[in-house]
MARZAGU-9628 format. One line per 5 residues: number of its first residue (from 0); their letters; for each residue z, x, y of N, C-alpha, C, CB. Coordinates in pm, whole numbers, plus 50000, padded with zeros to 5 digits. Atoms other than C-alpha are relative to their C-alpha. Glycine has a CB too. Layout:
N
NUM> a> Z/X/Y/Z/X/Y/Z/X/Y/Z/X/Y | ...
//
This chain:
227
0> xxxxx> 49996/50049/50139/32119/90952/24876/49862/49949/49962/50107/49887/49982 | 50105/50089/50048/31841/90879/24680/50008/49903/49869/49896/50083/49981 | 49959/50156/50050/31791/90555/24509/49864/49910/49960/50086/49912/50139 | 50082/50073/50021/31528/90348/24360/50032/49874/50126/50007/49969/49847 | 49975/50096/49945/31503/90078/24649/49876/49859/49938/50001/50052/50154
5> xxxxx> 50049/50090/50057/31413/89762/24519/49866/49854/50125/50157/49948/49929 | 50098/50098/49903/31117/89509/24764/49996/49878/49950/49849/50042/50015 | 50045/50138/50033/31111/89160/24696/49916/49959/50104/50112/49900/49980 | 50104/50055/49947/30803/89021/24845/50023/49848/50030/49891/50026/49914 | 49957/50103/50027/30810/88701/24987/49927/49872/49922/50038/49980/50102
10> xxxxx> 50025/50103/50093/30591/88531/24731/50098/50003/49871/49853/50011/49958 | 49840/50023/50061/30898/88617/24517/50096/49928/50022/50068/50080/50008 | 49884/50077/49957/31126/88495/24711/49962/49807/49992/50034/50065/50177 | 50057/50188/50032/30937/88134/24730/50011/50014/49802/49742/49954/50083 | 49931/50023/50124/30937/88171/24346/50110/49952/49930/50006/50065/49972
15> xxxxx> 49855/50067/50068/31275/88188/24263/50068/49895/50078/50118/50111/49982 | 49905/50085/49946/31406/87995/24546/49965/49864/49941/50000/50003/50154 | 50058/50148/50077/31188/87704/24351/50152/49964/49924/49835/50029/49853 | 49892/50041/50106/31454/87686/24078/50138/49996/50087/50009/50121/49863 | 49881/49989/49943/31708/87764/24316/50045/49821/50072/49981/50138/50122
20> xxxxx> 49962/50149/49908/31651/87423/24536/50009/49888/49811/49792/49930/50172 | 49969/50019/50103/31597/87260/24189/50139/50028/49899/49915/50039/49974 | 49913/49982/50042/31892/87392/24032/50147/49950/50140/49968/50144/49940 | 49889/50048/49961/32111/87274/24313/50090/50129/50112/50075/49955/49853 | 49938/49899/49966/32224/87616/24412/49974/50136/50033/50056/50001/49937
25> xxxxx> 50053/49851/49958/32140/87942/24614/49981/50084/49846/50134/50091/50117 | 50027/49892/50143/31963/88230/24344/50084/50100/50062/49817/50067/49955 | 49960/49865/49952/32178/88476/24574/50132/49928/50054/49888/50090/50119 | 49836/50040/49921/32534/88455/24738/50005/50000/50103/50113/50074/49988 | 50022/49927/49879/32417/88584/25047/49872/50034/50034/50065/50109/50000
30> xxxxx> 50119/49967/49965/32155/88618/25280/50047/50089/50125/49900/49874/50022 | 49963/49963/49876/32160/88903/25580/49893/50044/50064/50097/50089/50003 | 50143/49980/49958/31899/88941/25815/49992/50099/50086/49938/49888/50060 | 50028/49902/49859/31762/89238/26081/49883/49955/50042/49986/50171/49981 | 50163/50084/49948/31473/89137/26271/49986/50024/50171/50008/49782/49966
35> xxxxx> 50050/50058/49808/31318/89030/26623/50011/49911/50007/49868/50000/50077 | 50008/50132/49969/31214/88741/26754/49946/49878/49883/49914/50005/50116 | 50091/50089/50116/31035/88604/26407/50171/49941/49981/49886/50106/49825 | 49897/50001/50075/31382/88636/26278/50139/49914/50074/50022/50151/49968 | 49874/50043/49911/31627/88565/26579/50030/49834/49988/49967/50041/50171
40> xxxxx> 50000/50221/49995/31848/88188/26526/50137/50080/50144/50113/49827/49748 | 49914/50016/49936/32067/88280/26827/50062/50130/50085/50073/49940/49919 | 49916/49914/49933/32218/88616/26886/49916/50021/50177/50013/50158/49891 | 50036/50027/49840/32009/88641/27261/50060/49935/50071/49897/49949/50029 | 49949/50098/49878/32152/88373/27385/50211/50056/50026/49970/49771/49918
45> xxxxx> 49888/49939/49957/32506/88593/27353/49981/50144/50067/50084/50006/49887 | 49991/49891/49955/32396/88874/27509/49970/49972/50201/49887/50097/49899 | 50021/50005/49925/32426/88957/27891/49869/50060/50101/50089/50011/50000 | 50140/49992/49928/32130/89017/28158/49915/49935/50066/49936/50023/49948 | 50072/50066/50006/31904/88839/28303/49811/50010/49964/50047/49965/50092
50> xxxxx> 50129/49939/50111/31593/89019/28148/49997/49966/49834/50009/50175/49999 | 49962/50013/50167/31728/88915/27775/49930/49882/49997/50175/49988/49937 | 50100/50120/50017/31464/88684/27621/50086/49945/49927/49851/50014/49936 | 49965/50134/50095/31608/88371/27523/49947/49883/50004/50116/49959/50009 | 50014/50123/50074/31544/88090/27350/50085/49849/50020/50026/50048/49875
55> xxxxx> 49919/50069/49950/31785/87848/27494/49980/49949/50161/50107/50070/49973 | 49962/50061/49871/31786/87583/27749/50066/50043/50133/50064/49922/49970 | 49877/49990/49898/31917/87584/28119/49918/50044/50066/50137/50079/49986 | 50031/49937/49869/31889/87639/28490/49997/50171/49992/50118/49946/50109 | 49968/49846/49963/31846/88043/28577/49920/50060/49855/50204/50045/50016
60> xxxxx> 50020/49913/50120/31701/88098/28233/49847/49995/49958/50096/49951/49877 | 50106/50014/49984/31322/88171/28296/49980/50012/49854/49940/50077/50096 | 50064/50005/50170/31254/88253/27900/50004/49879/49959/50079/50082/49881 | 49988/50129/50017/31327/87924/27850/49945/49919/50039/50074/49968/50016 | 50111/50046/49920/31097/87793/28054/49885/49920/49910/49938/50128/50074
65> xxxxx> 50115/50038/50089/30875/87655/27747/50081/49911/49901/49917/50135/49925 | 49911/50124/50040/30971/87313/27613/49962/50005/49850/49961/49840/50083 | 50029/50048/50169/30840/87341/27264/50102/50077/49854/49812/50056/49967 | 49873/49920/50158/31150/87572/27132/50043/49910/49956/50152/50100/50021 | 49956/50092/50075/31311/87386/26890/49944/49827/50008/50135/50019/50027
70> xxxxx> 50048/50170/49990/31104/87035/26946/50000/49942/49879/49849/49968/50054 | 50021/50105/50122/31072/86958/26619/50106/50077/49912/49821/49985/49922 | 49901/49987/50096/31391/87122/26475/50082/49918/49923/50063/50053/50040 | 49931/50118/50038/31582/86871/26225/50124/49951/50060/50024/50011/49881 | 49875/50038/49919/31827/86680/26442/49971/49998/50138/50116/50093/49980
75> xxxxx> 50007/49934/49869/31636/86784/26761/49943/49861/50031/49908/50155/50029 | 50030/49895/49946/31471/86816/26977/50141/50090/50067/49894/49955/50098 | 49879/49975/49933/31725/87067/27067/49930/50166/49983/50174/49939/49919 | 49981/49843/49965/31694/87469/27177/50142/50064/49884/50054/50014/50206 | 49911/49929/50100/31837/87651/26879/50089/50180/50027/49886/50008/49871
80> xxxxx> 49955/49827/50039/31833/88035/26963/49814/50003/49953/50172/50042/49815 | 50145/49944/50088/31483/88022/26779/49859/50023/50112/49946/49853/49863 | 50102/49960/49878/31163/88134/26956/49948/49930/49895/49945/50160/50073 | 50087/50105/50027/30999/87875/26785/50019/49807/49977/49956/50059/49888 | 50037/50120/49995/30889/87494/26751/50148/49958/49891/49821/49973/49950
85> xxxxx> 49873/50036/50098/31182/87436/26439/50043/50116/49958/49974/49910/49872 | 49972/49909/50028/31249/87652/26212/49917/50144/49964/50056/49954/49936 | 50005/49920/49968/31200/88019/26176/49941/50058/49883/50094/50029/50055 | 49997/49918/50098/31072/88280/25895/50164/49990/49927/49953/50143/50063 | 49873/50035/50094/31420/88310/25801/50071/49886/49960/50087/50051/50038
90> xxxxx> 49948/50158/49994/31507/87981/25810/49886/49951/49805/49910/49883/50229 | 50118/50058/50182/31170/87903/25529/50063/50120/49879/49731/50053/50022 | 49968/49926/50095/31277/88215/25319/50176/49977/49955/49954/50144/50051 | 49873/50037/50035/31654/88126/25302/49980/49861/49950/50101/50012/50114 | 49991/50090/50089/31599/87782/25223/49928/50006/49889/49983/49901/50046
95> xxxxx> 50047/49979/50133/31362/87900/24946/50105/50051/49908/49889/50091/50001 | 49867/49898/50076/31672/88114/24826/50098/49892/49939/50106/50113/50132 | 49896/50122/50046/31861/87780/24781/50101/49968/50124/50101/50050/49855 | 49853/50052/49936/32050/87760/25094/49921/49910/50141/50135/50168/50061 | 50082/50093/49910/32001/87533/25424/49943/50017/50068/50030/49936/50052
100> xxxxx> 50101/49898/49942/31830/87770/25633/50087/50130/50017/49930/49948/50151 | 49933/49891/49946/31923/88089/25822/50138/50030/49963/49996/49989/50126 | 49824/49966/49935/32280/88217/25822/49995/50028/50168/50081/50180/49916 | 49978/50014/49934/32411/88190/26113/49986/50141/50138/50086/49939/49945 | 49966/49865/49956/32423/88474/26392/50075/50074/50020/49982/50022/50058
105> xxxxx> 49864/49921/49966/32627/88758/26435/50073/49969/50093/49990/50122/50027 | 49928/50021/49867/32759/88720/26777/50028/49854/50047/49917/50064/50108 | 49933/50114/49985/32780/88342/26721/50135/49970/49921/49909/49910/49973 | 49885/49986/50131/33009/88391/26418/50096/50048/50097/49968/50120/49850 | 49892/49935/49910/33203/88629/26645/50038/49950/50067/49989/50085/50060
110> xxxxx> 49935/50086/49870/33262/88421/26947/50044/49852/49935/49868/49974/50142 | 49913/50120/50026/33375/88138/26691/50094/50010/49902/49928/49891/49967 | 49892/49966/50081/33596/88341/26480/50005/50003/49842/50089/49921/50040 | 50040/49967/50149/33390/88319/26181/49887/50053/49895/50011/49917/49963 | 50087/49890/50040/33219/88629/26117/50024/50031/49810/50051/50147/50111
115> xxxxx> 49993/49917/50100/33403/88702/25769/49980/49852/49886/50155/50111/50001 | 50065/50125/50068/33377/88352/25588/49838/49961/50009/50072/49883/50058 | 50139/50031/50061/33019/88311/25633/49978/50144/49965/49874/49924/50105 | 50081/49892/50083/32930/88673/25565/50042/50017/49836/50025/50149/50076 | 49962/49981/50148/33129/88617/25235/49930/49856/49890/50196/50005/49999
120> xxxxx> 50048/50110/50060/32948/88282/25164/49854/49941/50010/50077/49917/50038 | 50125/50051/49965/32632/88244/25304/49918/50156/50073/50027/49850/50119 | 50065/49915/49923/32557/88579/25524/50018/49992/50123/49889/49997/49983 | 49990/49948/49874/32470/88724/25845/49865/50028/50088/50074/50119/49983 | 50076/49954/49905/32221/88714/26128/50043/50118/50083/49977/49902/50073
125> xxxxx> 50022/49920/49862/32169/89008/26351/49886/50025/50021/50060/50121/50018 | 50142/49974/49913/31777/88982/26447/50039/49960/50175/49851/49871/49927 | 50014/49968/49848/31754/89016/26805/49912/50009/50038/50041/50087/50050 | 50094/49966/49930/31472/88903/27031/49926/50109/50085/50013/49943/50039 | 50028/49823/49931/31259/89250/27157/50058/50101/49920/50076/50035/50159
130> xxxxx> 49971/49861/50018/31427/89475/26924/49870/50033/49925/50144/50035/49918 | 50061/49910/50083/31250/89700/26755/50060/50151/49913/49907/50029/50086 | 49920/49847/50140/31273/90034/26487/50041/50121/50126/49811/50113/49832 | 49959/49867/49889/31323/90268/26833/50114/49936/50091/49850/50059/50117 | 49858/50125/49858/31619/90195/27076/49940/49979/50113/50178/50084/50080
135> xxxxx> 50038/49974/49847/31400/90270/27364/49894/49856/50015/49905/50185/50031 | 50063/50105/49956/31219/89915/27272/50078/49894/50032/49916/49966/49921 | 49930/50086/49921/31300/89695/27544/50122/50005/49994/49972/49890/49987 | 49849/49903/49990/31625/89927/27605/50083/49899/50067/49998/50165/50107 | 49924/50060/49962/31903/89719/27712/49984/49785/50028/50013/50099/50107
140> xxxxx> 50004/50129/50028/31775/89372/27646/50018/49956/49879/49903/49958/50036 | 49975/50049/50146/31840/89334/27261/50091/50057/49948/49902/50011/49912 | 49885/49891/50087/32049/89474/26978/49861/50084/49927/50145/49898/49845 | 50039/49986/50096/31845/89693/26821/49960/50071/49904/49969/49969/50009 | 49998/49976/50178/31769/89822/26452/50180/50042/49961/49865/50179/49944
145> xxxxx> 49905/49884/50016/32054/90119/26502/50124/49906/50006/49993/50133/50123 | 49845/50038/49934/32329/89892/26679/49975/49815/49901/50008/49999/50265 | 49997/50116/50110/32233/89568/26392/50011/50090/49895/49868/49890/49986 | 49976/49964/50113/32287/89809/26133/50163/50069/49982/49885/50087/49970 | 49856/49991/49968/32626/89927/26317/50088/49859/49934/50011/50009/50177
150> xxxxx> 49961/50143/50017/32678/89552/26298/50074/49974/49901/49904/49919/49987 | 50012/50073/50207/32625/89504/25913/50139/50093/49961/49790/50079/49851 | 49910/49873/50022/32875/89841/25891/50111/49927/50028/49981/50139/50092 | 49880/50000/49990/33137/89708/26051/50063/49794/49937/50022/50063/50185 | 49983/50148/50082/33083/89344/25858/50094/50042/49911/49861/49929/49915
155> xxxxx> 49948/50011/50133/33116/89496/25548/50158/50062/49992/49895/50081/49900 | 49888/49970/49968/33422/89692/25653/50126/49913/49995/49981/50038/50100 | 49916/50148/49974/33593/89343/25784/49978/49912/49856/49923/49897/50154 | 50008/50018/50117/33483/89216/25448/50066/50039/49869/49919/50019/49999 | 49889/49954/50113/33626/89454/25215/50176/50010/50012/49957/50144/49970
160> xxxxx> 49830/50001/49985/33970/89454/25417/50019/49866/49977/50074/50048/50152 | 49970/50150/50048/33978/89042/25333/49937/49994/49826/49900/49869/50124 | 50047/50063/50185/33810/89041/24955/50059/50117/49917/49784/49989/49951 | 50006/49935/50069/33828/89392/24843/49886/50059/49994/50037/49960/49923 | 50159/49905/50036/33576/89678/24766/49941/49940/49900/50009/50167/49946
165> xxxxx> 50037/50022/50132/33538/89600/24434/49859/49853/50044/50173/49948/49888 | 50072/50073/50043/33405/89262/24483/49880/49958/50119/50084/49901/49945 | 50122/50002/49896/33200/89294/24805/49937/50051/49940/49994/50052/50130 | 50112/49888/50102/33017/89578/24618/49872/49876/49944/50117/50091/49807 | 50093/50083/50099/32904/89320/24366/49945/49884/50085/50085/49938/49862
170> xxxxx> 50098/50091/49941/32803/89079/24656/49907/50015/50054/50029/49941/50061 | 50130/49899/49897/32587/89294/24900/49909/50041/49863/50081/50192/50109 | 50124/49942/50099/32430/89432/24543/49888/49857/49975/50080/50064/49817 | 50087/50165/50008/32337/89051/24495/49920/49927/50070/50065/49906/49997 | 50040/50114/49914/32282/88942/24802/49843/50029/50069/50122/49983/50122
175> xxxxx> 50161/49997/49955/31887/88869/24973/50026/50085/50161/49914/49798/50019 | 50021/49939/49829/31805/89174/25294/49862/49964/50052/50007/50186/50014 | 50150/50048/49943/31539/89012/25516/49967/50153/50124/50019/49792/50110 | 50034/49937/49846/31380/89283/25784/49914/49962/50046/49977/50124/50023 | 50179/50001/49989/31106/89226/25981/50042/50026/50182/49878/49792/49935
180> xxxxx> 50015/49955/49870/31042/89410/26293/49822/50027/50051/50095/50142/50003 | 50161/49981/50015/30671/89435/26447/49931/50020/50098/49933/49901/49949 | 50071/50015/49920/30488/89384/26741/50037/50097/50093/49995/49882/50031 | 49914/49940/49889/30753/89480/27001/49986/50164/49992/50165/49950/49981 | 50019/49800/49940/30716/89889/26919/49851/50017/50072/49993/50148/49823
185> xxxxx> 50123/50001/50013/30376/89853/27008/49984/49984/50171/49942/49885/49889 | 50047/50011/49882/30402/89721/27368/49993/50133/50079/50072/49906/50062 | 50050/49871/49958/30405/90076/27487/49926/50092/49921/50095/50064/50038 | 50094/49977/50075/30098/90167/27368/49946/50209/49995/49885/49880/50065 | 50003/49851/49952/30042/90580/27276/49885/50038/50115/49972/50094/49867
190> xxxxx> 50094/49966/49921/29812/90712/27575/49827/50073/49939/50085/50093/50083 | 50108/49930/50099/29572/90938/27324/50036/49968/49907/49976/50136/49988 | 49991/50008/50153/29476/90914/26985/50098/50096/49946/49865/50028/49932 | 49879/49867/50054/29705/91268/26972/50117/49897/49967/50063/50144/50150 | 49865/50061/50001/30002/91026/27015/50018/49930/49887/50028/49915/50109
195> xxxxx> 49995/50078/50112/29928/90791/26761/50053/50030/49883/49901/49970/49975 | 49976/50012/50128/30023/90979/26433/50152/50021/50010/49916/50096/49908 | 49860/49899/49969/30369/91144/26585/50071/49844/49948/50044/50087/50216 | 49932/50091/49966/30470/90790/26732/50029/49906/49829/49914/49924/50134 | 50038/50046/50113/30343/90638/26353/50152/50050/49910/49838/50067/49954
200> xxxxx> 49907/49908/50025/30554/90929/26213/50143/49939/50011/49978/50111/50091 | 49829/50042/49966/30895/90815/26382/50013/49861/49972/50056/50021/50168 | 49999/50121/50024/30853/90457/26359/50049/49961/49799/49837/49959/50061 | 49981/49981/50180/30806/90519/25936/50157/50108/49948/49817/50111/49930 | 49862/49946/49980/31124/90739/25969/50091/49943/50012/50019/50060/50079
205> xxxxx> 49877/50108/49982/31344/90547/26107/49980/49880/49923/50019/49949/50149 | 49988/50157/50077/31265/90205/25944/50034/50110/49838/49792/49855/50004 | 49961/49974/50132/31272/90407/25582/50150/50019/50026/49923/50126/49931 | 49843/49980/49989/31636/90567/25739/50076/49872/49949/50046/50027/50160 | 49935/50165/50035/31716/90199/25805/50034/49926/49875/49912/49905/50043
210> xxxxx> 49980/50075/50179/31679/90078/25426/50075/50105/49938/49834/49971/49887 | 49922/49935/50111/31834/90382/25263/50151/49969/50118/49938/50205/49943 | 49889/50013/50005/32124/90335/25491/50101/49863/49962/50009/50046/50099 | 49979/50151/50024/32121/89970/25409/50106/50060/49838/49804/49877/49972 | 49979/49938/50204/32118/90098/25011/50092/50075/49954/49890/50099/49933
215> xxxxx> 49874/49963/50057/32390/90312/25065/50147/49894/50048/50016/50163/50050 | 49844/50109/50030/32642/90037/25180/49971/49902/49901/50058/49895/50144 | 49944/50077/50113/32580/89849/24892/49866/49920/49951/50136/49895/50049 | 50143/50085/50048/32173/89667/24943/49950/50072/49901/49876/49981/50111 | 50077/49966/50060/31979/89626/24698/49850/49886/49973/50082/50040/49898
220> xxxxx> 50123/50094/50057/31732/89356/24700/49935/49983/50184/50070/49803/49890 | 50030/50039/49916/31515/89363/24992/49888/49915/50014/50006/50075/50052 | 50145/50021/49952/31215/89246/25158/49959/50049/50175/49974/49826/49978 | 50069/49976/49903/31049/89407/25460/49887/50018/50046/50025/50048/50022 | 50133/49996/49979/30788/89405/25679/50016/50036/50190/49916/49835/49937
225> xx> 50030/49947/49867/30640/89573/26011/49884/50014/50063/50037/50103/50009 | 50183/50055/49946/30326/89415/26168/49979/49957/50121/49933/49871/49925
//
C-alpha cells in the first residue's frame, strides 16, 4: 500500500507536548514505541539467556554490573529496565506528549495481565536492548524489529476484540510511533567498501518495510531515526 507517511520530528514533538503538559492533558491517546537500548524501559529483563543485556539489578546478571542505571531515576535510585542514569529518550518525548513518561513494556504488561488497558490508554513498549532493523543483530538476545512489529500486530488484534475496529482505527491513527534503532546493525562491520552499499541497501529496506507495515495497521504519526 502506498500512503503518504507522515514524520514528526522531535522538535515537534517538544512543541506540542508544551501545551500538552500546560493544558493538563496528553496531545495524543497513545504512545507506542520500537527501539533498542535508547528506547528499552524493561522488556530485557523478561527475556531468557544469559547473554540478554539487561538493565536490572542482581547476582548472575553481569550487564548489570554498572551502578549508575537508574541512579537518579524519580523515586530511585532504583534499576528500571533503562540502560540509563533516569530516564530514557522515550521517557523525555512521552512526557513532552503530555503523559508521565514511557508506556510501559510489552512483556511487562503481559506477565501482569495488562497488555490491553494500557495499550488502549497510554500505549506500548516493545524496544528491546541489541535489536536492530536485521534479525541476525545480536540473534537470539533481543526482540527484534520483525518479532516487535509481530508484537504491535497481535496488540492491535487483542485491542479490536475488547473496543472494536472502528474505534481502535481512530486511536492508532492518533496515536505518537517512536522508532529508533542505530548503532547495534553496525557492530558487524561490512569487510570491503563492496559491502557497504548492499548492506546500506537492506538496512533502508527493511526499516522503510517496517513503517509502511506500521501505516497499514492503522500508524500515522511517526517519528524515526537510525544513527
Amino acid at each position: 500500500m502506498k500512503g503518504i507517511i507522515v514524520f514528526l520530528g522531535f522538535v515537534v514533538a517538544l512543541a506540542v507536548g508544551v501545551g500538552a503538559v500546560r493544558a493538563g492533558k496528553p496531545v495524543v491517546p497513545a504512545v507506542f514505541v520500537l527501539g533498542d537500548s535508547t528506547l528499552d524501559v524493561g522488556n530485557n529483563n523478561h527475556l531468557p539467556g544469559k547473554d540478554v543485556p539487561r538493565a536490572n539489578a542482581g547476582p548472575g546478571r553481569p550487564w548489570a554490573n554498572v551502578p549508575f542505571y537508574g541512579v537518579d531515576f524519580p523515586g530511585g535510585p532504583m534499576p528500571t529496565g533503562r540502560f540509563s542514569n533516569g530516564y530514557n529518550i522515550a521517557d523525555f518525548i512521552a512526557k513532552n506528549l503530555g503523559f508521565e513518561r514511557s508506556p510501559l513494556a510489552y512483556l511487562v504488561l503481559k506477565s501482569r495481565n495488562y497488555l490491553i488497558p494500557s495499550a488502549l490508554t497510554r500505549g506500548v513498549s516493545y524496544a528491546s536492548a541489541g535489536a536492530g532493523i536485521l534479525d541476525s543483530t545480536n540473534a537470539g538476545n533481543n526482540i527484534p524489529l520483525s518479532k516487535q512489529l509481530r508484537y504491535f500486530a497481535s496488540t492491535k488484534s487483542e485491542m479490536e476484540a475488547a473496543w472494536g475496529t472502528h474505534k481502535v482505527s481512530t486511536l492508532l491513527a492518533n496515536s505518537f510511533f517512536l522508532l529508533g534503532f542505530g548503532s547495534n546493525m553496525f557492530q558487524t562491520n561490512p569487510k570491503t567498501p563492496a559491502e557497504v552499499a548492499p548492506l546500506y541497501a537492506i538496512l533502508v529496506s527493511n526499516y522503510s518495510s517496517a513503517i509502511t507495515d506500521l501505516y497499514v495497521m492503522g500508524a500515522r504519526k511517526f517519528q524515526g531515526s537510525a544513527c
